[in-house]
C-alpha positions in Angstrom: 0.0 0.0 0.0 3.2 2.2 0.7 4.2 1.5 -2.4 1.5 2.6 -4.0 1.3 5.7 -2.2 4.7 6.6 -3.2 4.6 5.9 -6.7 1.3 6.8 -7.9 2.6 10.8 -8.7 5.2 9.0 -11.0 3.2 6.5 -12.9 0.3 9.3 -13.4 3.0 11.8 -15.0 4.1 8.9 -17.1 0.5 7.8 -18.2 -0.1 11.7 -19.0 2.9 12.2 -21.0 1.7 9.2 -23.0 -1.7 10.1 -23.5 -1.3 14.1 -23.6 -0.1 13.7 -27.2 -3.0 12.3 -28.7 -5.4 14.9 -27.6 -6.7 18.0 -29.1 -5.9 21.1 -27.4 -9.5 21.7 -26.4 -9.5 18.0 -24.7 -6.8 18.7 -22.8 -8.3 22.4 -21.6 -11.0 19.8 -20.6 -9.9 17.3 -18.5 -6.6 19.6 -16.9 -8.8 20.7 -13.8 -9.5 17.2 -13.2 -5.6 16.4 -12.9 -5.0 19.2 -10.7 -8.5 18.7 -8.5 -8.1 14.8 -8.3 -4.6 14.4 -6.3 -5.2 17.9 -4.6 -9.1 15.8 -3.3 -7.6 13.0 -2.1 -4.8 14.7 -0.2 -6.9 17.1 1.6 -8.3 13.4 2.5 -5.6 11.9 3.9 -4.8 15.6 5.3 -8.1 15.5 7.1 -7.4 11.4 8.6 -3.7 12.2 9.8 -4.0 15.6 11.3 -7.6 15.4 12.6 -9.6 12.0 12.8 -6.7 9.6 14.0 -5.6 12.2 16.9 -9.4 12.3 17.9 -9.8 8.5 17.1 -6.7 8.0 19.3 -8.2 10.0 22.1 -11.6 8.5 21.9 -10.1 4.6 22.2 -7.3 6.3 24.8 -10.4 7.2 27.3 -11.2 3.2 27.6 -8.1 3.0 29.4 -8.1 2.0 33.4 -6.1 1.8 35.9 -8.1 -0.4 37.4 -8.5 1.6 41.1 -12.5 1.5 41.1 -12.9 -1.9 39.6 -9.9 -4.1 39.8 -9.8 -4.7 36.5 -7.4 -2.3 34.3 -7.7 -2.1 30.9 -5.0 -1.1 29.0 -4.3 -0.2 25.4 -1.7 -2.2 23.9 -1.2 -0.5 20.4 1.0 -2.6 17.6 3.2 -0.2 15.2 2.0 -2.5 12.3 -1.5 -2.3 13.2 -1.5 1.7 13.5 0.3 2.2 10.4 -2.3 -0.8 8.5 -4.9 1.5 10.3 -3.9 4.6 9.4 -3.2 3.9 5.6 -6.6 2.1 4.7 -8.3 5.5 6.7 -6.1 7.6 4.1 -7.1 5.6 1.3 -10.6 5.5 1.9 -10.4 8.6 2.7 -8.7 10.0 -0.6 -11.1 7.9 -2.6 -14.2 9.1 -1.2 -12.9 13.0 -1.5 -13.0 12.2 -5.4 -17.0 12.4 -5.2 -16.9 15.9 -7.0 -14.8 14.7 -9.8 -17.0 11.9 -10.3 -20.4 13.9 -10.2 -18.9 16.5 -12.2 -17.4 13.9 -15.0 -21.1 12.7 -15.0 -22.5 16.2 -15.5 -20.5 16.1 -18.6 -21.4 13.3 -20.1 -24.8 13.9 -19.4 -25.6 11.2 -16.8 -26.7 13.5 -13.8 -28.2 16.9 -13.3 -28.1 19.2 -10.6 -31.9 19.2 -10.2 -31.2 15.2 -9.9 -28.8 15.5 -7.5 -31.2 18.2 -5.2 -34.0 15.7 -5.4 -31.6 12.2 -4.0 -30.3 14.2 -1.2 -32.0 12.4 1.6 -30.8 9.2 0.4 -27.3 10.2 -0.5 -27.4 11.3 3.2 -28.0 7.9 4.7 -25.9 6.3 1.7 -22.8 8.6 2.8 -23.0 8.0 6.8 -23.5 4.2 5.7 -20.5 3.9 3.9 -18.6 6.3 6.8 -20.1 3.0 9.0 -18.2 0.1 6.6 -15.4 2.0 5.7 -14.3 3.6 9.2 -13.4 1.5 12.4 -16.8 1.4 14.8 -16.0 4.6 16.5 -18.6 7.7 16.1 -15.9 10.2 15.9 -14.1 8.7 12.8 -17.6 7.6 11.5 -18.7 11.7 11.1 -15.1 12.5 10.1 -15.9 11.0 7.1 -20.0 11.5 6.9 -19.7 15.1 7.7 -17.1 16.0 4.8 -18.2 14.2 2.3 -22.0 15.8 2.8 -19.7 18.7 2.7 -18.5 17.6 -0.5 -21.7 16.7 -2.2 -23.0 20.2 -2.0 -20.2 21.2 -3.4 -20.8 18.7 -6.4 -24.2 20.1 -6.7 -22.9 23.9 -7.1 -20.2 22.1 -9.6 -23.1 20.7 -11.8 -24.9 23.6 -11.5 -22.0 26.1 -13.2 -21.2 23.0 -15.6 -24.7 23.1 -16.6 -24.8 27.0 -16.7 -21.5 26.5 -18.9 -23.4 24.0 -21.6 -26.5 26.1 -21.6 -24.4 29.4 -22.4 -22.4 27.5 -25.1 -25.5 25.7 -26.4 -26.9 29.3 -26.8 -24.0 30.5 -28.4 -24.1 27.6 -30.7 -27.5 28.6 -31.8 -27.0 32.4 -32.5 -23.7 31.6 -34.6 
């Protein structure tokens, strides 16, 4: 997973260099904002898991601790490096994948497939769809559960407002189109 990590930046420069040439100038104006917007997504992602849900998470599983005074029983947290780290990077991955949302909402304004109006109308279920995947995709703690729920409503609104100008775009060019 490291690995991948690492290397990703490299073998996405490479894949662009090999595909850059075959496009139009106008393709390329097209799909640049997603280069720039997709990496910069996912690592405000893994920004948000490393500097703000895993100190919280931490905290949260830190307050089950016990000395064991009042009960006789202490309970006490014995964290493995390899665990942490296997922790942390699947949070950072799932993370950075689910921060992609407005690319892919936006890539499916293009094409067609979605509308803003659309989008509006499925909010209530995209709500309970988002805090269900926060529940699969995030250990079974409520704090990293809305660390993920809460930004990625977050970032559907901002999807919608994304649509909306792309659709505001295609209506003005469709306009123009006809007056030409």
């Amino acid at each position: 997973m490291l690995h991948f990590f690492a290397t990703s930046p490299f073998i996405l420069i490479q894949v662009w260099k090999f595909i850059a040439p075959g496009l139009y100038k106008h393709e390329k104006k097209a799909i640049m904002p997603y280069l720039v917007l997709t990496p910069l997504l996912f690592l405000l992602g893994g920004m948000l898991v490393y500097y703000l849900i895993m100190p919280l998470a931490i905290k949260f599983f830190l307050s089950f601790e016990s000395l064991g005074l009042n009960t006789n029983l202490p309970i006490q947290l014995e964290a493995k490096v390899n665990e942490y780290l296997s922790l942390v990077m699947k949070l950072i991955f799932a993370f950075g994948l689910s921060f992609q949302l407005p690319i892919i909402l936006s890539l499916l304004a293009r094409i067609g497939f979605v509308d803003a109006k659309f989008l509006r109308e499925r909010r209530k279920y995209v709500i309970v769809i988002i805090f269900t995947l926060a529940a699969i995709l995030t250990p079974p703690d409520p704090i990293t559960q809305f660390g993920l729920g809460i930004p990625l409503l977050l970032l559907y609104e901002l999807s919608i407002l994304s649509v909306s100008i792309i659709e505001a775009k295609n209506l003005k060019r469709e306009k123009e189109e006809e007056n030409a």
